[in-house]
N, C-alpha and C positions, 0 to 999 in steps of 0.2 A: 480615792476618786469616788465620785456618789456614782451610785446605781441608781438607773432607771426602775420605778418599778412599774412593773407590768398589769397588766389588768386579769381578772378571768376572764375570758373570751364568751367561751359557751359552758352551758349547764345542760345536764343532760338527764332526764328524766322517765323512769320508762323505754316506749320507740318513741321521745318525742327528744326533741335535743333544740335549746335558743341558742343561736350566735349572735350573743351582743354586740360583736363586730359590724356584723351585716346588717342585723335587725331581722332574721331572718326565722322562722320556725318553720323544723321537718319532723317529719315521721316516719320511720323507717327508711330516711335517706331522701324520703322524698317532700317538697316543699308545699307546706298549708298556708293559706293564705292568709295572710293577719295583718291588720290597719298600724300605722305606725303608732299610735296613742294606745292602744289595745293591747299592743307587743312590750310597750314601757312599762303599763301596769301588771305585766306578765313577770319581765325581769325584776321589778321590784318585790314582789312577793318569791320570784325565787332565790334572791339575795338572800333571804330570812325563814329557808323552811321551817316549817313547824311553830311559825311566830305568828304571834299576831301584829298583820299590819293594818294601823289604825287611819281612819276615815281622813282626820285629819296631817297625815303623812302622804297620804296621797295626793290629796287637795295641796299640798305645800309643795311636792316634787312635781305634778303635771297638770295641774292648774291655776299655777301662782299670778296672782289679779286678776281671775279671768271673771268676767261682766256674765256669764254665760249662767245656766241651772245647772248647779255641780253635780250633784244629784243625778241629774238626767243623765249627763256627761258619764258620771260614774258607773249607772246602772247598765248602761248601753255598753260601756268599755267590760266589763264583765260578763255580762252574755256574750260578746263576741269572741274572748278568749274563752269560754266553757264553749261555745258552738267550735272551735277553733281543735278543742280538744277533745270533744266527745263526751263532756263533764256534766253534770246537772246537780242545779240547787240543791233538788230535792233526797237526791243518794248522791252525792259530792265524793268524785274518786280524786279528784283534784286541788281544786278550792272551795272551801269550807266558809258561808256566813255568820258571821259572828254577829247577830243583830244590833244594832247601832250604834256597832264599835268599829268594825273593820273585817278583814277575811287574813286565811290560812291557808297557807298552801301545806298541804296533805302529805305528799308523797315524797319520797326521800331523795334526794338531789345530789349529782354526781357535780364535781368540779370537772370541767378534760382542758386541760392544758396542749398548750400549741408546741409544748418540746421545749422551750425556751427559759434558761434561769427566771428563776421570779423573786424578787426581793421580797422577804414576809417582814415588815415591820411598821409597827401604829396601823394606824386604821387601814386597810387594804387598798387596794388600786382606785385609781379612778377612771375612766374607760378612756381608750383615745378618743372617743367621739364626744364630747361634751353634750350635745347638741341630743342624743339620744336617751346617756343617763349623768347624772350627777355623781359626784363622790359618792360614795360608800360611807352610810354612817357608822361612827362608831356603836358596839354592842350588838355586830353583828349576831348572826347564827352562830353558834355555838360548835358548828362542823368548820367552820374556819381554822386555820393556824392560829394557835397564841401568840399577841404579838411579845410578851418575852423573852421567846426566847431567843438564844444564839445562836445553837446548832446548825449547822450546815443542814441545804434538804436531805442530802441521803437518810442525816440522823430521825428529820423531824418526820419524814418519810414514813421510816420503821415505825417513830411512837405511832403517828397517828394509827396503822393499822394494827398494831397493838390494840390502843384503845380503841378501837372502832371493833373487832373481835370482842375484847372485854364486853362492851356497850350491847353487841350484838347476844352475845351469849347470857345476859343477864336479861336482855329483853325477852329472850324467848325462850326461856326460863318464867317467867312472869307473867308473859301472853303467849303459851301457844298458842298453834294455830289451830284453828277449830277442823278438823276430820275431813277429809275430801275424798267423796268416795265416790261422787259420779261429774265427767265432764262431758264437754261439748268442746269438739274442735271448730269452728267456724270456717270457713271456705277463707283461704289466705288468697290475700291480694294482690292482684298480678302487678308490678310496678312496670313492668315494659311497656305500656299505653298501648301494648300489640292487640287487638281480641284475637287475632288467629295463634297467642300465645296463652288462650284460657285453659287448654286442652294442659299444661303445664303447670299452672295455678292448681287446676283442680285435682289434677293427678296428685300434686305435692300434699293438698290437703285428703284424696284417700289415703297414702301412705302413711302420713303423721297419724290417722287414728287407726289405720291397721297396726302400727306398731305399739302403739298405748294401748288398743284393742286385746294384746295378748296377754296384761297385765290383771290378771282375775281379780286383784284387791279393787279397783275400781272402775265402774261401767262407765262404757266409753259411748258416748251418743250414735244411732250408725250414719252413715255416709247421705242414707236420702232424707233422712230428719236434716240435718244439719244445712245439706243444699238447700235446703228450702231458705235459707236465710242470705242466700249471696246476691249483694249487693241490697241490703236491708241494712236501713239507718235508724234502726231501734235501737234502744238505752240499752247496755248488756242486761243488768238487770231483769229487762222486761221478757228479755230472751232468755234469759237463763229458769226464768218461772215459767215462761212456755215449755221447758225442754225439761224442765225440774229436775236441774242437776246442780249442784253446789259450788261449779266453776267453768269457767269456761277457755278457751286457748284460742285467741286470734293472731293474725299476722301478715305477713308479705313472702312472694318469692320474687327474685330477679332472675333470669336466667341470660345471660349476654354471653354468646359466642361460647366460649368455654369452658367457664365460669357462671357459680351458680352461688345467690344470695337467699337464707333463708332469713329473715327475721323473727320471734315470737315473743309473746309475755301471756304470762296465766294471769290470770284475776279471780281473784274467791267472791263469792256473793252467798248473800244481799249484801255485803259491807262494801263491796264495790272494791274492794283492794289488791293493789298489783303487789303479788308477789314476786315473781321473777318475769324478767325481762330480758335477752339476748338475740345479740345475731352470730350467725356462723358464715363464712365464706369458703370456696374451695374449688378445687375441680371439678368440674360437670362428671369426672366419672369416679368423683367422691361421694356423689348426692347421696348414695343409700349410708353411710356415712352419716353424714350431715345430721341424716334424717334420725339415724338411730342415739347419735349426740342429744338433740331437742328431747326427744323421746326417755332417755338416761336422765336427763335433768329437769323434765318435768316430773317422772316419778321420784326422783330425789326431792325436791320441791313440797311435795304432796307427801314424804316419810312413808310412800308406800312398799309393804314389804314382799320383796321377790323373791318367789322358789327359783329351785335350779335353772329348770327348765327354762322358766323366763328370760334370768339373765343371761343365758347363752344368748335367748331370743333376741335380746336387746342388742350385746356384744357382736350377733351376726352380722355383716357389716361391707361385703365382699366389692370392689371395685367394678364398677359396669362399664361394659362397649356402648359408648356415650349416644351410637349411632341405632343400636337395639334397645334402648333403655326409652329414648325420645320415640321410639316404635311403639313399644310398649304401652308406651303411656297412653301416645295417642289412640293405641287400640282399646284399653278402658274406655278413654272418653266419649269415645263412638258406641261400646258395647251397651256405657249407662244410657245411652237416647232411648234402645230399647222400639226402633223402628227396624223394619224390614231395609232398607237404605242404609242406617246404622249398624247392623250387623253384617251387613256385605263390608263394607267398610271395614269394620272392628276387624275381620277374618285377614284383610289384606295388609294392615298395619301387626299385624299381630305376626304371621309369616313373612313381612320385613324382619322383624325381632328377634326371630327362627334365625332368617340369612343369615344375619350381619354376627347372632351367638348363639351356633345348635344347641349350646349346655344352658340355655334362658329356661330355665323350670318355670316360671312364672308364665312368659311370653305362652308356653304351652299349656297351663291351665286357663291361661284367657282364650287360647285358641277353641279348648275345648267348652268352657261357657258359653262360647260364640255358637258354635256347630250345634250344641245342646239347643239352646233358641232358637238356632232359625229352623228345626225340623216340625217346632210347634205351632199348631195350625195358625194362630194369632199372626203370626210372621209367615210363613208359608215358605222361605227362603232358599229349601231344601226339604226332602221326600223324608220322612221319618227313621226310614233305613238306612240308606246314608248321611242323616243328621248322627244315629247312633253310634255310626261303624267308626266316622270323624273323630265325634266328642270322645269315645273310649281310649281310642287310639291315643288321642292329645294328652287326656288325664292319664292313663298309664305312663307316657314319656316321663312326662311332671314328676312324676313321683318314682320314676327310674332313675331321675336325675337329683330327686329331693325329696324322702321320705316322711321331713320335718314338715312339708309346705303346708297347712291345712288347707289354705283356698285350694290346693291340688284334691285332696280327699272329698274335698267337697264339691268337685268337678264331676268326678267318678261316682261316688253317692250320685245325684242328678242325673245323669246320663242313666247309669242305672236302674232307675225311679222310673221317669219317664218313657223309658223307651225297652228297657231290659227286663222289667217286673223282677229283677232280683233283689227283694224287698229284704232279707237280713242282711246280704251282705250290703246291700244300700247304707242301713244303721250303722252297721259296722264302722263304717264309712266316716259318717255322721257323726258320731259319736266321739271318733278319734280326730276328728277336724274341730267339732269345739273342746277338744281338749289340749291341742295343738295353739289353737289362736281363739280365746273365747268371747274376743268383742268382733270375731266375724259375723256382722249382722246376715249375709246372705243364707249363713249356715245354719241360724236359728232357724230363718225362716222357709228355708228348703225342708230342713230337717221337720218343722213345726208340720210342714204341706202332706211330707211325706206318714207322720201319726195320723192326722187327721184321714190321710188317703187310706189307714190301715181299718179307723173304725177306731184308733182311740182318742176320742176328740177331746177329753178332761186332762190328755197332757199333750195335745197338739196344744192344747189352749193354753196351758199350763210354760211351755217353751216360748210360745210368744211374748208372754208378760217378763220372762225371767230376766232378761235383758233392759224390757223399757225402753227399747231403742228402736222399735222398730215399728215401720207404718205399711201399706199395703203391697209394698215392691222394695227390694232390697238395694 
């Protein structure tokens, strides 16, 4: 009996994934908007990664007779899938011009199949939708199935990632990749259309570079450089030379009732090229989890090498009281506003965090960040006495409970500084918190405050630069 065969559905690219079913392009799950002739010449070029498809192949599949300026037609179909993806001519992470021959699609292209047998022989599928795309011509890409062979899938299954390892291992052998020693994580996207869910977004995105942060082989951007780019629709590129770091980490969170979606992909620059790309899913009281996943696999990604220390860092990984952890969160995001309103705030999501998990080390070095601030005159929020007797109290907990925390040591350092004048053990402090977690940018720059407060301003200055990450408020 003949077998139906089936089509490829969708391809998947990066966070960007086409459903030639639907006609439909998403990013991270969620849907971009692309003109039905824009999205054809999308799928066609991803039929053929790495090909070149020529001027006249397009003209033939999506403008066959047409009276119209093909030209025009074509030029405009092309910037709206490069607008569509975040691509440019001129650094092309995407599709690549071939001057007056045709374009390239760039980046390496997943097949995802719908679960369903697929017959692999002669030329490949042809879509259910006629109407959308044509047959598939022979001499496809080269990442297709041979059509000789016989093999059952299980078998051809195996070869192909065989060969795709083989292919893999010689390439990067041939092209390493060139050295990444400083990034930028970018404020991840909140996909829930919520704004009273930003406090969520953002939190996800301090977390992702506090955890890369502790990785001394390469400087991690800090937390208010980086904010400064959310919701900014500049070239990565342009951003990555603003920030002058070799690569950059964008992405998405979902958080829905229980469940919690990260998304991410690194991209190296100036070549504009994604190297990895993944989403994780899980429990909401997986997140720290999740979190420390992305953070494992971006420094795998990058062949950055971990001391001991690190890898525990990374490996630490503890399940959170889903209902102290959303405290948490939101008491960061109030502490960064950095108002008198905002730190009343920050105090009372923070002793939520307390309630709901007395053993939250963290909840309690934010508690005491918080109290620290608000005794300082700028704020006024509390009397300096009791801003200090608070803040000590909270950073001692932290670190009763967590010795490893360095934002805790760097709680206590602070408090100390400002309010205690016990300026070695202050260092002390200081010293073993950026040795704890060294892309904590508040810690430089406390610590930077705290030299310059002493009278040695050639390495208060000297602490400032060492990072590269840091601007006038942490």
């Amino acid at each position: 009996m003949k077998q139906t065969v089936q089509p490829f559905r969708r391809f998947k690219f990066g966070v960007f994934e086409a459903d030639l079913r639907t006609g439909e392009l998403t990013k991270l799950g969620k849907r971009v908007k692309l003109q039905e002739q824009p999205f054809q010449l999308l799928a066609m070029l991803l039929e053929k990664p790495g090909e070149l498809v020529i001027r006249e192949e397009l003209r033939e599949r999506l403008w066959p007779k047409t009276l119209v300026d093909f030209d025009h037609g074509l030029n405009k179909a092309i910037s709206k899938v490069r607008e569509a993806l975040g691509d440019s001519a001129e650094n092309p992470r995407f599709i690549e011009t071939v001057a007056r021959r045709g374009y390239r699609f760039l980046a390496d292209v997943v097949v995802v199949h719908d679960g369903q047998p697929e017959t692999i022989a002669g030329d490949l599928a042809v879509h259910e939708n006629p109407g959308l795309l044509q047959p598939i011509d022979a001499g496809t890409s080269a990442r297709r199935p041979p059509r000789a062979l016989g093999w059952g899938l299980f078998g051809l299954g195996s070869t192909l990632v065989l060969a795709a390892s083989v292919a893999w291992f010689f390439h990067s052998w041939r092209h390493p990749l060139s050295t990444i020693r400083s990034l930028a994580v970018l404020p991840l996207e909140n996909l829930s259309k919520d704004a009273s869910q930003d406090y969520f977004a953002d939190g996800m995105t301090d977390e992702l570079i506090t955890h890369l942060g502790q990785i001394s082989a390469i400087r991690v951007i800090s937390r208010t450089s980086a904010m400064t780019y959310k919701n900014a629709r500049k070239p990565l590129g342009e951003i990555a030379r603003e920030l002058n770091v070799d690569a950059v980490v964008e992405g998405s969170v979902l958080h829905s009732g229980e469940r919690v979606r990260i998304a991410a992909q690194l991209i190296q620059v100036p070549a504009d090229k994604q190297i990895w790309a993944e989403s994780y899913e899980g429990d909401f009281r997986d997140t720290l989890a999740l979190q420390s996943r992305v953070a494992r696999a971006i420094a795998e990604q990058i062949r950055a090498t971990l001391n001991r220390q690190e890898q525990v860092a990374l490996q630490k990984s503890r399940a959170v009281n889903p209902a102290a952890y959303e405290a948490y969160l939101k008491g960061r995001y109030f502490w960064n506003k950095r108002t008198g309103d905002g730190l009343r705030t920050a105090v009372e999501y923070f002793n939520h965090a307390i309630e709901a998990d007395p053993t939250y080390a963290e909840a309690y070095s934010g508690l005491a960040d918080s109290y620290a601030l608000s005794g300082d005159w700028e704020y006024g929020v509390l009397s300096p006495q009791d801003a200090f007797r608070k803040a000590k109290a909270a950073a001692t907990k932290a670190l009763a409970l967590d010795d490893s925390l360095g934002e805790a040591h760097t709680s206590l350092a602070f408090a100390l500084d400002l309010y205690g004048w016990d300026w070695e053990t202050a260092e002390t402090e200081y010293k073993l918190a950026i040795k704890l977690n060294p892309g904590y940018a508040t810690a430089h720059l406390w610590y930077a405050w705290h030299l310059i407060l002493m009278g040695r301003n050639s390495e208060g200055l000297f602490e400032l630069r060492r990072r590269k990450a840091l601007i006038l408020f942490p």
